[in-house]
PyMOL Python script that loads the backbone (N, CA, C, O; Angstrom):
from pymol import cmd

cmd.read_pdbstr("""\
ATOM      1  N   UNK A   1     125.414-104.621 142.449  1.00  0.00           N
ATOM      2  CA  UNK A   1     124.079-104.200 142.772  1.00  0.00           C
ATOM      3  C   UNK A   1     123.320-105.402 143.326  1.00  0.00           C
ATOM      4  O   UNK A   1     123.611-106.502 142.857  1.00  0.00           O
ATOM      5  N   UNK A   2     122.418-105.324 144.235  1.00  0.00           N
ATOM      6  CA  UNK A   2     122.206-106.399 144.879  1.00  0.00           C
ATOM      7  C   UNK A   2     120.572-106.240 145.226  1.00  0.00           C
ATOM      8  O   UNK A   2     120.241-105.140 145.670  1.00  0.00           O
ATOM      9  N   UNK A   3     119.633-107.150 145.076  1.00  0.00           N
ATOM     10  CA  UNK A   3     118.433-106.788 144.519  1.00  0.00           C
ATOM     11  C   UNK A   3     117.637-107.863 145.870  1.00  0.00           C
ATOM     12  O   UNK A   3     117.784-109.045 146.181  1.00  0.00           O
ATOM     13  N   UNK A   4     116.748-106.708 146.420  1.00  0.00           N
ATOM     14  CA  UNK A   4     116.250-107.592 147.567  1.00  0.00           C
ATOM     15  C   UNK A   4     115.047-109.132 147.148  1.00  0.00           C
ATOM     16  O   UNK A   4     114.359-109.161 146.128  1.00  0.00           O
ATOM     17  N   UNK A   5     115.069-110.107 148.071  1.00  0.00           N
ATOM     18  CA  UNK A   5     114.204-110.974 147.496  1.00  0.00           C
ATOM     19  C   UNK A   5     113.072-110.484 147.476  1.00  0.00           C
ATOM     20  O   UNK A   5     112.572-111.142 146.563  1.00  0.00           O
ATOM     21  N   UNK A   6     112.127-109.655 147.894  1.00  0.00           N
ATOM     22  CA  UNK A   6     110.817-109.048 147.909  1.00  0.00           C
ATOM     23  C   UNK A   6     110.627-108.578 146.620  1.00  0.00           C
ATOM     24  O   UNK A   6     109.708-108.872 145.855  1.00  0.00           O
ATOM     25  N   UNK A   7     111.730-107.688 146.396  1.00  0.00           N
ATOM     26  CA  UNK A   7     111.543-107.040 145.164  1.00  0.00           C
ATOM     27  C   UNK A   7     111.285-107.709 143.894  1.00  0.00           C
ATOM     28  O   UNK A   7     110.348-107.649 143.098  1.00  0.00           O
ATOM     29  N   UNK A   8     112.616-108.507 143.933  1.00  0.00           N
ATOM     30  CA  UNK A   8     112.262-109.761 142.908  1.00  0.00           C
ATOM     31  C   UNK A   8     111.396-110.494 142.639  1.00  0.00           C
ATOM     32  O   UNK A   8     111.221-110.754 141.448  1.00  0.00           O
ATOM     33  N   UNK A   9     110.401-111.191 143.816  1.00  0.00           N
ATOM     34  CA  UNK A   9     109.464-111.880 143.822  1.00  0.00           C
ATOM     35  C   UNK A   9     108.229-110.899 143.374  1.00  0.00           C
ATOM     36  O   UNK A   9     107.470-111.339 142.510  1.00  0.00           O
ATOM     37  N   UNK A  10     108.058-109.983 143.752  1.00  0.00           N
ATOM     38  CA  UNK A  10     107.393-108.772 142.931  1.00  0.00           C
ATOM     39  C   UNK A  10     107.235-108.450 141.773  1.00  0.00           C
ATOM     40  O   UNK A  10     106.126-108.198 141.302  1.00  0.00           O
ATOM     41  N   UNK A  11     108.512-108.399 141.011  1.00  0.00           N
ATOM     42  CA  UNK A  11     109.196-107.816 139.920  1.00  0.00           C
ATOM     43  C   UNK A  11     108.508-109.161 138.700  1.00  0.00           C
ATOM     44  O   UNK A  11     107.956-108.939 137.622  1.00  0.00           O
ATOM     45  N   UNK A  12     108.789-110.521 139.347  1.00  0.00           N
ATOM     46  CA  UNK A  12     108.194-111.683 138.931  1.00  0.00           C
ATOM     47  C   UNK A  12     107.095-111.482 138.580  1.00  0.00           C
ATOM     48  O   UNK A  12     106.875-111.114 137.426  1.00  0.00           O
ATOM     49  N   UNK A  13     106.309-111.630 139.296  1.00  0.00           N
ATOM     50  CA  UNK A  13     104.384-111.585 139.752  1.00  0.00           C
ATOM     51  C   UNK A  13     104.289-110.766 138.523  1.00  0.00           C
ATOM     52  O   UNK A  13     104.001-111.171 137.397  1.00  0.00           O
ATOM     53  N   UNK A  14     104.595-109.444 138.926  1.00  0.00           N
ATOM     54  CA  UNK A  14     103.873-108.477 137.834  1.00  0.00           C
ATOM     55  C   UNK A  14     104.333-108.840 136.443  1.00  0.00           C
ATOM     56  O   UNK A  14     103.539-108.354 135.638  1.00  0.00           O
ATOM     57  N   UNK A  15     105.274-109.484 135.863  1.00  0.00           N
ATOM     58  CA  UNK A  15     106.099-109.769 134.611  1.00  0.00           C
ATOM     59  C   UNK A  15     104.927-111.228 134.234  1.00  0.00           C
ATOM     60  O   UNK A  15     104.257-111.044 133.218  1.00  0.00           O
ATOM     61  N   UNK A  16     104.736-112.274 134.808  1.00  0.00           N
ATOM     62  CA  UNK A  16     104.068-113.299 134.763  1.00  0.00           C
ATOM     63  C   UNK A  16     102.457-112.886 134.665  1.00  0.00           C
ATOM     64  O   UNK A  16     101.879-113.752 134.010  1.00  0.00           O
ATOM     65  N   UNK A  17     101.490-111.771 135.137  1.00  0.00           N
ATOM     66  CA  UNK A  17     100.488-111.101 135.269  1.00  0.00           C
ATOM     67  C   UNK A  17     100.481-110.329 134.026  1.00  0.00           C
ATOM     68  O   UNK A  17      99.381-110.491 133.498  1.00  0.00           O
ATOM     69  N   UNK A  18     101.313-109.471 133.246  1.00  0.00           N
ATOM     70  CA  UNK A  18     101.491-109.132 132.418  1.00  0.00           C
ATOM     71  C   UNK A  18     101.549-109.854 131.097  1.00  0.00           C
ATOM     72  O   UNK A  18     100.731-109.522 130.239  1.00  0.00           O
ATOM     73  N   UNK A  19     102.276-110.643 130.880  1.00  0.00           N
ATOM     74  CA  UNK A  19     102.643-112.044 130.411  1.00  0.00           C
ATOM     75  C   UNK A  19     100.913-112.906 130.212  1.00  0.00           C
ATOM     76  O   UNK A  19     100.624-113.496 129.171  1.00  0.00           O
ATOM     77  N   UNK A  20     100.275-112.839 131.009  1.00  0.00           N
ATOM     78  CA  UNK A  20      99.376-113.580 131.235  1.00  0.00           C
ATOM     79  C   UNK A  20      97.898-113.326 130.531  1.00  0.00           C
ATOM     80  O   UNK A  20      97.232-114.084 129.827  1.00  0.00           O
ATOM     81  N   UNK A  21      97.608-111.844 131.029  1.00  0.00           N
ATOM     82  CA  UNK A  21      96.874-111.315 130.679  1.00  0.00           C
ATOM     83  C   UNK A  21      96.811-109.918 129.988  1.00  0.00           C
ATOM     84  O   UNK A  21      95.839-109.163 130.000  1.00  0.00           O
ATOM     85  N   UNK A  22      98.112-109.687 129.336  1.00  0.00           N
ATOM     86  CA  UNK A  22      98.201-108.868 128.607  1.00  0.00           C
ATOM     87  C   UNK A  22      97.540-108.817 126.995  1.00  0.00           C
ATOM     88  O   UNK A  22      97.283-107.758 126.422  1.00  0.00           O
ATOM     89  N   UNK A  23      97.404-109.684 126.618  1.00  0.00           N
ATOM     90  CA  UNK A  23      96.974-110.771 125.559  1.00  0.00           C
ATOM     91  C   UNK A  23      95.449-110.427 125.425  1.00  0.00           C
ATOM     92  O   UNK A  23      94.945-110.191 124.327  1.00  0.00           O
ATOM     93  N   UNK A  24      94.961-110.417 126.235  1.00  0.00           N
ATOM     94  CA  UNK A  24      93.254-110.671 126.563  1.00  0.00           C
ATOM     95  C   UNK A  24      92.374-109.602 125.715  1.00  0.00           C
ATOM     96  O   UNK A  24      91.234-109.901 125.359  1.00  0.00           O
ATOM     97  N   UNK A  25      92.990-108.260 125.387  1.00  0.00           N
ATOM     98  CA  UNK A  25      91.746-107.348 125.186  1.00  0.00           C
ATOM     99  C   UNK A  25      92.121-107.233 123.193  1.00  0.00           C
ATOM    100  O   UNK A  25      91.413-106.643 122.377  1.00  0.00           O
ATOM    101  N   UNK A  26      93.400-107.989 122.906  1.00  0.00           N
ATOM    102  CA  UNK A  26      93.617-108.258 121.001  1.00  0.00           C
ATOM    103  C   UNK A  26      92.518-109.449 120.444  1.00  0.00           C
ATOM    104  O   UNK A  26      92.005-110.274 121.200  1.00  0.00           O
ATOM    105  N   UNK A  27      92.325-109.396 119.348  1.00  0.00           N
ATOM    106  CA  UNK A  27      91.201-110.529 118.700  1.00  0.00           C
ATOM    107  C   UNK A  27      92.064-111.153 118.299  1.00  0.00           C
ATOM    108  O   UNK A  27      93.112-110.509 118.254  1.00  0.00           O
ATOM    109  N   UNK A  28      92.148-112.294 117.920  1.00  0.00           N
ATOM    110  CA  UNK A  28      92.369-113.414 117.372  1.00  0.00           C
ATOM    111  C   UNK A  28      92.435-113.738 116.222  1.00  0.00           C
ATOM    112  O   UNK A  28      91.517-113.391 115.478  1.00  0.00           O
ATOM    113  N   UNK A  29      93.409-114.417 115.763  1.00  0.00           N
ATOM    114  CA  UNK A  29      93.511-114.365 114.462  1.00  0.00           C
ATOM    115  C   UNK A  29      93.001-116.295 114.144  1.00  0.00           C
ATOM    116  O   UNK A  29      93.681-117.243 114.537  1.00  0.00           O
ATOM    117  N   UNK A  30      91.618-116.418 113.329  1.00  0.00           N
ATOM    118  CA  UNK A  30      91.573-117.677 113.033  1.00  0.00           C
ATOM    119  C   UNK A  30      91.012-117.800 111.692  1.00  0.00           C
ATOM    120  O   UNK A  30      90.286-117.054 111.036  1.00  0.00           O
ATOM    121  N   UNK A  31      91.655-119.184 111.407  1.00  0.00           N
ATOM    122  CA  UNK A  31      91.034-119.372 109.947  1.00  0.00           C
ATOM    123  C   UNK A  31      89.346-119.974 109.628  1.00  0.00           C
ATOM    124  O   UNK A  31      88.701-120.839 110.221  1.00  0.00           O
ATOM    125  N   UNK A  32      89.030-119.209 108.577  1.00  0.00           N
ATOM    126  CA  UNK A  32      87.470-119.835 108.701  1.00  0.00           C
ATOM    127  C   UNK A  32      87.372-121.387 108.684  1.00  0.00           C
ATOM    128  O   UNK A  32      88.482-121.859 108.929  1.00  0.00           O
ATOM    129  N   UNK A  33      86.772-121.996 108.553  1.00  0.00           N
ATOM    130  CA  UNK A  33      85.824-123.349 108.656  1.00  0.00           C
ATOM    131  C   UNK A  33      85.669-123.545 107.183  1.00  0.00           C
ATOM    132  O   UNK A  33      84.759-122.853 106.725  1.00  0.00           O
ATOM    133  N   UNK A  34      86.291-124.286 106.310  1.00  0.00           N
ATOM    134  CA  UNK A  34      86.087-124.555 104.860  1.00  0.00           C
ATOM    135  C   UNK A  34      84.310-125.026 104.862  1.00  0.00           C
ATOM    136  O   UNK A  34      83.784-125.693 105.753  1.00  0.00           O
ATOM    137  N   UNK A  35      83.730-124.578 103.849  1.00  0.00           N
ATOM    138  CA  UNK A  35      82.876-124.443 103.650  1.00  0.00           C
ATOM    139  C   UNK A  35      81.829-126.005 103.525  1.00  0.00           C
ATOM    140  O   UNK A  35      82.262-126.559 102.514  1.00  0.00           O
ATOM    141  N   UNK A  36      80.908-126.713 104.004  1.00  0.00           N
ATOM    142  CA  UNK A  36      80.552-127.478 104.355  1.00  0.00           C
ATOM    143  C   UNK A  36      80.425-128.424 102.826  1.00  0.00           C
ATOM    144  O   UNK A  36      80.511-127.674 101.854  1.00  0.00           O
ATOM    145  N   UNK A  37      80.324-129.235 102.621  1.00  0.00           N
ATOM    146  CA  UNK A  37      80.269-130.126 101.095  1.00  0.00           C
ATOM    147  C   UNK A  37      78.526-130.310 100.883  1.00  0.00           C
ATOM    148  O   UNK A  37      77.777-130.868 101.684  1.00  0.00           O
ATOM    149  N   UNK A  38      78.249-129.861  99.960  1.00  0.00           N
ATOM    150  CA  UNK A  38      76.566-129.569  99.930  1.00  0.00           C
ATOM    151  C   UNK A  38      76.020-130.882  98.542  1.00  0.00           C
ATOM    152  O   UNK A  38      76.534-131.039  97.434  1.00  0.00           O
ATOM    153  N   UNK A  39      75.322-131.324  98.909  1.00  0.00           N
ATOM    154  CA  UNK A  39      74.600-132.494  98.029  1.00  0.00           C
ATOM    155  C   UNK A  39      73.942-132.205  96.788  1.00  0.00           C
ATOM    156  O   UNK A  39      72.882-131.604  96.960  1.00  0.00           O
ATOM    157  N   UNK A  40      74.138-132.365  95.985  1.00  0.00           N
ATOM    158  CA  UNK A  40      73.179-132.441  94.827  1.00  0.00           C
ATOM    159  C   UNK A  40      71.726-132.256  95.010  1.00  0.00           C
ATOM    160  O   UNK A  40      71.164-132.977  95.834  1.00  0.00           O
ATOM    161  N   UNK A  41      70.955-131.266  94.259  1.00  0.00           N
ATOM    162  CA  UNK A  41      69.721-131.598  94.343  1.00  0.00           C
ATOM    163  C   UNK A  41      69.033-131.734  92.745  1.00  0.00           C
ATOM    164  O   UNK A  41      69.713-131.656  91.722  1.00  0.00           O
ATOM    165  N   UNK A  42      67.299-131.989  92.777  1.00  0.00           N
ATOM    166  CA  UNK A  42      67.103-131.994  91.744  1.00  0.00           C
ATOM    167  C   UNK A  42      66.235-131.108  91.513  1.00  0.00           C
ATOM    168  O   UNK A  42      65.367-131.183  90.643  1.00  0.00           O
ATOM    169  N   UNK A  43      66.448-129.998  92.451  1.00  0.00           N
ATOM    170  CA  UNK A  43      65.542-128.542  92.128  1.00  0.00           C
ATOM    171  C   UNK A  43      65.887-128.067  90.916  1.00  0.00           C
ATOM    172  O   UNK A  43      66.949-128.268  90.327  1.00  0.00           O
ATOM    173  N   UNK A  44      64.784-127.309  90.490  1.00  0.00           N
ATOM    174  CA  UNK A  44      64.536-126.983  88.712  1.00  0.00           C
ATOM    175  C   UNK A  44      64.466-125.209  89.357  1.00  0.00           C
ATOM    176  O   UNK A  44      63.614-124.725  90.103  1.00  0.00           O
ATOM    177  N   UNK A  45      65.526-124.630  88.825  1.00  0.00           N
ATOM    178  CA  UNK A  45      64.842-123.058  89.221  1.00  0.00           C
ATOM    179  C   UNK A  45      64.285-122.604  87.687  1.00  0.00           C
ATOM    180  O   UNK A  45      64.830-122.973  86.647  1.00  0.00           O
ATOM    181  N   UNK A  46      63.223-121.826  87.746  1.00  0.00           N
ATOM    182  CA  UNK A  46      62.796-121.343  86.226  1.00  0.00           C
ATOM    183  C   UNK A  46      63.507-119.821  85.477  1.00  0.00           C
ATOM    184  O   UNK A  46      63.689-118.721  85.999  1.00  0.00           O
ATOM    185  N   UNK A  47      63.715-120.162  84.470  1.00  0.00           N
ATOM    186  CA  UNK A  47      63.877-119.109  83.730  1.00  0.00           C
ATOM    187  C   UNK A  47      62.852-118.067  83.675  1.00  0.00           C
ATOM    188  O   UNK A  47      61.746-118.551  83.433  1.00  0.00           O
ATOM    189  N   UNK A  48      62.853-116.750  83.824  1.00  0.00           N
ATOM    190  CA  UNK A  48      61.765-115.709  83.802  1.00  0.00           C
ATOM    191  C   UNK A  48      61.799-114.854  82.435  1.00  0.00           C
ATOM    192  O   UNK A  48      62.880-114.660  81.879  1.00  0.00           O
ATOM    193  N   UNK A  49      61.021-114.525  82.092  1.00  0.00           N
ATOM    194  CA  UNK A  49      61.188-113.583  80.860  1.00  0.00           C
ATOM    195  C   UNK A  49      61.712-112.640  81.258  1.00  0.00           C
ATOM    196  O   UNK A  49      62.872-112.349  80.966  1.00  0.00           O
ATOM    197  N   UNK A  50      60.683-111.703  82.296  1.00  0.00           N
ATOM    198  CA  UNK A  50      61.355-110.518  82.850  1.00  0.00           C
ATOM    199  C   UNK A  50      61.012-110.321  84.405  1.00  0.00           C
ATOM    200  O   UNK A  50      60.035-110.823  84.961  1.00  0.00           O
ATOM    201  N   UNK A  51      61.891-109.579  84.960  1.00  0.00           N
ATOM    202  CA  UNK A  51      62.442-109.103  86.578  1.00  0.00           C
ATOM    203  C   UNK A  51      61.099-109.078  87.166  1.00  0.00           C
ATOM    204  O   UNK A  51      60.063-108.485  86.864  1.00  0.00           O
ATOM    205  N   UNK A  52      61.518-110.127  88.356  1.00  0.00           N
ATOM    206  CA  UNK A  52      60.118-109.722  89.151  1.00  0.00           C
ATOM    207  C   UNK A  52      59.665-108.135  89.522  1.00  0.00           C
ATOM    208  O   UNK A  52      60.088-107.177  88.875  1.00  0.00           O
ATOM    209  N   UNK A  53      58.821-108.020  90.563  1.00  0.00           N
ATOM    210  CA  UNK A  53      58.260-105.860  90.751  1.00  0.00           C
ATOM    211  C   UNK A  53      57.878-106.603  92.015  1.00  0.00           C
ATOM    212  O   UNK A  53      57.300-107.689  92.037  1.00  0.00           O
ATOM    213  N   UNK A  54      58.281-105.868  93.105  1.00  0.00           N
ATOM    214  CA  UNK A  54      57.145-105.784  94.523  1.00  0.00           C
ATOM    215  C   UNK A  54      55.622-105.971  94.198  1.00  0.00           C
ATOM    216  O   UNK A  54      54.868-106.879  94.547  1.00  0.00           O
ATOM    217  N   UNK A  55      55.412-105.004  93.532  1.00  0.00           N
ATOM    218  CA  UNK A  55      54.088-105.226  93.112  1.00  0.00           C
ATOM    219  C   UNK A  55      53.296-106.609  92.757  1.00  0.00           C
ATOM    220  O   UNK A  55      52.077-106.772  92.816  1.00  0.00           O
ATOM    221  N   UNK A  56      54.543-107.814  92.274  1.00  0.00           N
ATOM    222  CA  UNK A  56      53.826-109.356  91.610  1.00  0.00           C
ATOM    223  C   UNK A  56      53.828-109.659  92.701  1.00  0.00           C
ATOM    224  O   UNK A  56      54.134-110.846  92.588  1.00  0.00           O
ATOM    225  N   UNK A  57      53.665-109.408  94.184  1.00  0.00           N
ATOM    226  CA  UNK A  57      53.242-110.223  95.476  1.00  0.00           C
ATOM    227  C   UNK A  57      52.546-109.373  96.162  1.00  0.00           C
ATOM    228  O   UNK A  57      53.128-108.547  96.865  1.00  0.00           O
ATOM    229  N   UNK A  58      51.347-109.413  96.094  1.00  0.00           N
ATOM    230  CA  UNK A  58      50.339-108.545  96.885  1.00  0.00           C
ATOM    231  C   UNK A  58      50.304-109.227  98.038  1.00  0.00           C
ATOM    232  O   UNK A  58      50.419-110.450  98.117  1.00  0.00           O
ATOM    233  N   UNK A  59      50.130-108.394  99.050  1.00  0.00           N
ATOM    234  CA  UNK A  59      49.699-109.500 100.238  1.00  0.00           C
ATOM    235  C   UNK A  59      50.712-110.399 100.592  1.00  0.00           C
ATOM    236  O   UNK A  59      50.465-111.240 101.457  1.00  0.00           O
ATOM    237  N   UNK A  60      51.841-110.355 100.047  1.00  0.00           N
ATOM    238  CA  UNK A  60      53.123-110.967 100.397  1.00  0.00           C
ATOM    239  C   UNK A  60      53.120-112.498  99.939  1.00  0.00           C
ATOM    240  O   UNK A  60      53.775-113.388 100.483  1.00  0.00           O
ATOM    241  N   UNK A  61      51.846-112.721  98.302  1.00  0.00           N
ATOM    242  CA  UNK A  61      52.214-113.918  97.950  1.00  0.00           C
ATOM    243  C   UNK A  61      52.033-113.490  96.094  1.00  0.00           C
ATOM    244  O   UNK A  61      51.356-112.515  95.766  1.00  0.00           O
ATOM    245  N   UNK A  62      52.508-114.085  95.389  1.00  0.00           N
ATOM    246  CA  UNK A  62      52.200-114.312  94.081  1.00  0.00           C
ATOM    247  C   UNK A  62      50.982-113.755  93.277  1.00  0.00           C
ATOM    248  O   UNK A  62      49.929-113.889  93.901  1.00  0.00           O
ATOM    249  N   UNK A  63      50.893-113.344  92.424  1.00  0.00           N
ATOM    250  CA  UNK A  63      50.006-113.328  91.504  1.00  0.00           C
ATOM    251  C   UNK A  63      49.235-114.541  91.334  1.00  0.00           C
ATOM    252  O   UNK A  63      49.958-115.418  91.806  1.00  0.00           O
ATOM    253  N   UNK A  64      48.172-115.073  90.923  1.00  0.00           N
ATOM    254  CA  UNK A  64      47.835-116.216  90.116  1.00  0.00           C
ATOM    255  C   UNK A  64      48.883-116.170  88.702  1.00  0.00           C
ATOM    256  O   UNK A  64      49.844-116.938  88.750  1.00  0.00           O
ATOM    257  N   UNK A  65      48.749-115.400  87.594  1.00  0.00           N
ATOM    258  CA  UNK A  65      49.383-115.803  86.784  1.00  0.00           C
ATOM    259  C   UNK A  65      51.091-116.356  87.075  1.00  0.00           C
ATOM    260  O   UNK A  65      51.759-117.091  86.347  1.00  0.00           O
ATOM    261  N   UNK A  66      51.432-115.808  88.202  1.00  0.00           N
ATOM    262  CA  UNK A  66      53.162-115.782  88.294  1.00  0.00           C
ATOM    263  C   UNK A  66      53.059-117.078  89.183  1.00  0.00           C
ATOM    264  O   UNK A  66      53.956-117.894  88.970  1.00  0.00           O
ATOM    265  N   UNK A  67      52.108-117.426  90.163  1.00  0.00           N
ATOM    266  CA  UNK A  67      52.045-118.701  91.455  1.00  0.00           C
ATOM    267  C   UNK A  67      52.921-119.731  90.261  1.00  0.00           C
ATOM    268  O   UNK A  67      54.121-119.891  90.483  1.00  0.00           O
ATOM    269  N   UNK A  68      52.310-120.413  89.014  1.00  0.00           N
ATOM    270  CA  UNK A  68      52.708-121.302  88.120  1.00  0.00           C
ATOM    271  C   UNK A  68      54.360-121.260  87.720  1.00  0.00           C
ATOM    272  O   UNK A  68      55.059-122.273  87.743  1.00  0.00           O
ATOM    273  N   UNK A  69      54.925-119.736  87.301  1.00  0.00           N
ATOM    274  CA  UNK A  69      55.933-119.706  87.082  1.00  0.00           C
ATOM    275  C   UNK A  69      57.291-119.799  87.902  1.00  0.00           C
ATOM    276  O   UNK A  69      58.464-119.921  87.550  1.00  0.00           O
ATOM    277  N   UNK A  70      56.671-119.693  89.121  1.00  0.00           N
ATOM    278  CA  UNK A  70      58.056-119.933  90.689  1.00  0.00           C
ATOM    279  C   UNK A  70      57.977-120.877  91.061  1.00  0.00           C
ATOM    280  O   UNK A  70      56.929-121.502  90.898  1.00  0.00           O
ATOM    281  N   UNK A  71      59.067-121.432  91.745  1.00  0.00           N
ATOM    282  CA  UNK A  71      59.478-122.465  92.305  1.00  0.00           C
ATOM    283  C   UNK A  71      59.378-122.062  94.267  1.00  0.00           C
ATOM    284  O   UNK A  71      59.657-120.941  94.692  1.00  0.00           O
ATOM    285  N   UNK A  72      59.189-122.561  94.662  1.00  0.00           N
ATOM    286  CA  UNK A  72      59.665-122.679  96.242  1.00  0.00           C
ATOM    287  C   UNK A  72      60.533-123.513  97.049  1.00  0.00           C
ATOM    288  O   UNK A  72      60.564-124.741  97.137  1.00  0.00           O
ATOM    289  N   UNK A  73      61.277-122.568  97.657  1.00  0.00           N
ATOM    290  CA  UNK A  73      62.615-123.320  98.386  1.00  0.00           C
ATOM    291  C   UNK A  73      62.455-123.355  99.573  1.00  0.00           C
ATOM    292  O   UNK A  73      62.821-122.295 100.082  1.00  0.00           O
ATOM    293  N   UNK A  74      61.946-124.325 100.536  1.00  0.00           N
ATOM    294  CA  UNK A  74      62.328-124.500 101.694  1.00  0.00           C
ATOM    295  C   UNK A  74      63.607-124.984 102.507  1.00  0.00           C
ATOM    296  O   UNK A  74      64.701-125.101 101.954  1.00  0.00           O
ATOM    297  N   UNK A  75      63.436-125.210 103.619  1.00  0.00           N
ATOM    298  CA  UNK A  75      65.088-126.264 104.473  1.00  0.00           C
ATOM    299  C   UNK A  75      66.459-124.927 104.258  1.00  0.00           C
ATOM    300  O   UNK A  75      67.501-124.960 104.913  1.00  0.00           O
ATOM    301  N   UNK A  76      66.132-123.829 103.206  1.00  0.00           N
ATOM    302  CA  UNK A  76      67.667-123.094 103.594  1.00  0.00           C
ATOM    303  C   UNK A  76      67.941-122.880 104.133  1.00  0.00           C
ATOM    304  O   UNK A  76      67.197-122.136 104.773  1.00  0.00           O
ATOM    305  N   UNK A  77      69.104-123.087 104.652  1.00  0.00           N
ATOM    306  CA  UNK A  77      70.626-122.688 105.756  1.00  0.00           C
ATOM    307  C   UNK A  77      71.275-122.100 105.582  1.00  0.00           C
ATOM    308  O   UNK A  77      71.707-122.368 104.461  1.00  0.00           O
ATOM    309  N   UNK A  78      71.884-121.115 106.080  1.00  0.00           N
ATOM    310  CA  UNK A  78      72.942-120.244 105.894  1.00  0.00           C
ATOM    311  C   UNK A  78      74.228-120.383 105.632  1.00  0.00           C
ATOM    312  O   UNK A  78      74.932-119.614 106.288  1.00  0.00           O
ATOM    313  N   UNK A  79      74.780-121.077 104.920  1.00  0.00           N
ATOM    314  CA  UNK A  79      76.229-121.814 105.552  1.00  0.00           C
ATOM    315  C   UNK A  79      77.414-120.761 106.250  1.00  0.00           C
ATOM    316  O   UNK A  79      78.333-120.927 107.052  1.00  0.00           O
ATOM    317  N   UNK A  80      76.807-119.471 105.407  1.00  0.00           N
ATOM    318  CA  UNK A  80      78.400-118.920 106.531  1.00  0.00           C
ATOM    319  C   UNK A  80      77.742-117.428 106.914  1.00  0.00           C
ATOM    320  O   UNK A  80      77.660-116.535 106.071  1.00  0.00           O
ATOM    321  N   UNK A  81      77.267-117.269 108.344  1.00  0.00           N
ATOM    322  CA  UNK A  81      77.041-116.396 108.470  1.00  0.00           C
ATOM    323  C   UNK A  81      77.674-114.705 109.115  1.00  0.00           C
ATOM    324  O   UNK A  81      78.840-114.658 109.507  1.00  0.00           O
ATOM    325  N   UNK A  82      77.116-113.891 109.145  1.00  0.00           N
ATOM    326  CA  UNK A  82      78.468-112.714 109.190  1.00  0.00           C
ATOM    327  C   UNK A  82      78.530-112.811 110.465  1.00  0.00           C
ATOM    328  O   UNK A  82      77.700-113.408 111.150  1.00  0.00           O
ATOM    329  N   UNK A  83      79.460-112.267 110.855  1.00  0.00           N
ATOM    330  CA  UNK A  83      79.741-111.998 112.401  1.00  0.00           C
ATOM    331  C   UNK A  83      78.781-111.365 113.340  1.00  0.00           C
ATOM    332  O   UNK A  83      78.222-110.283 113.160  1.00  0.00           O
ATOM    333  N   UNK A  84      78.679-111.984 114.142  1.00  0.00           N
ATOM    334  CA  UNK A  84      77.430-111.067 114.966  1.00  0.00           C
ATOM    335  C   UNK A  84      76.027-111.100 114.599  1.00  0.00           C
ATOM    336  O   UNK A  84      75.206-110.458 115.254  1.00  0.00           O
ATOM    337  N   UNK A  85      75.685-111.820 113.574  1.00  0.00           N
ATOM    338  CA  UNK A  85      74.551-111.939 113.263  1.00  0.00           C
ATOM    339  C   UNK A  85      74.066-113.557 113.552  1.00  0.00           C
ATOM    340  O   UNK A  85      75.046-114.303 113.556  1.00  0.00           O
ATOM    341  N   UNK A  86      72.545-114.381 113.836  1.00  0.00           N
ATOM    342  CA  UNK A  86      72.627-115.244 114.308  1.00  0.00           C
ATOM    343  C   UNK A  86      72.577-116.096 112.622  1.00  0.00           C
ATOM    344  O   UNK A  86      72.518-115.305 111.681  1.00  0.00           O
ATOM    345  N   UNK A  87      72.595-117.433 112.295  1.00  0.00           N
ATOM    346  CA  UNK A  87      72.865-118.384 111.563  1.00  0.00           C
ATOM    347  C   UNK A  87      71.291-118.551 110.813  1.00  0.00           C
ATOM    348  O   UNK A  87      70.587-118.921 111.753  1.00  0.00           O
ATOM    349  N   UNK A  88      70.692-118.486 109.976  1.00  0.00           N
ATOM    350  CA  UNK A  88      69.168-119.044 109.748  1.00  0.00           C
ATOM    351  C   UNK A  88      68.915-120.486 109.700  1.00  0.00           C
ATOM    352  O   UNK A  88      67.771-120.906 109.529  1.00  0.00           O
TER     353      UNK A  88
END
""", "prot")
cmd.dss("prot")
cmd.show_as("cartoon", "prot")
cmd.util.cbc("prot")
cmd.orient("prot")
């Protein structure tokens, strides 16, 4: 059987094109990013007697009596955020 050079050089192309970009539309398989090494701090979080209520932030801040009993956290980062969502 005897196989013309056109054909072959053809037969190539499309095998190498295939080969090439066949690959393109599967996801990827990668390992996450070990989780970043986080520093010590000397934040105090408080113990509560009982569960905060929507209600102890009127106006989207504290009570007076409760302002004394919370702590505030600024600078948080997200360290690992979900897919598709952006990083804080």
């Amino acid at each position: 059987m005897r196989v013309s050079l056109p054909v072959l050089m053809l037969s190539l192309a499309l095998f190498t094109l295939q080969a090439a970009y066949g690959q393109n539309g599967k996801p990827s398989v990668t390992s996450p990013a070990p989780p970043k090494v986080q520093r010590p701090s000397d934040l105090k979080i408080p113990l509560m007697a009982e569960g905060l209520r929507l209600s102890d932030f009127a106006d989207m801040k504290p009570g007076p009596d409760l302002k004394s009993k919370l702590t505030e956290i600024t600078g948080f980062i997200q360290n690992a955020p979900n897919d598709g969502e952006p990083a804080t």
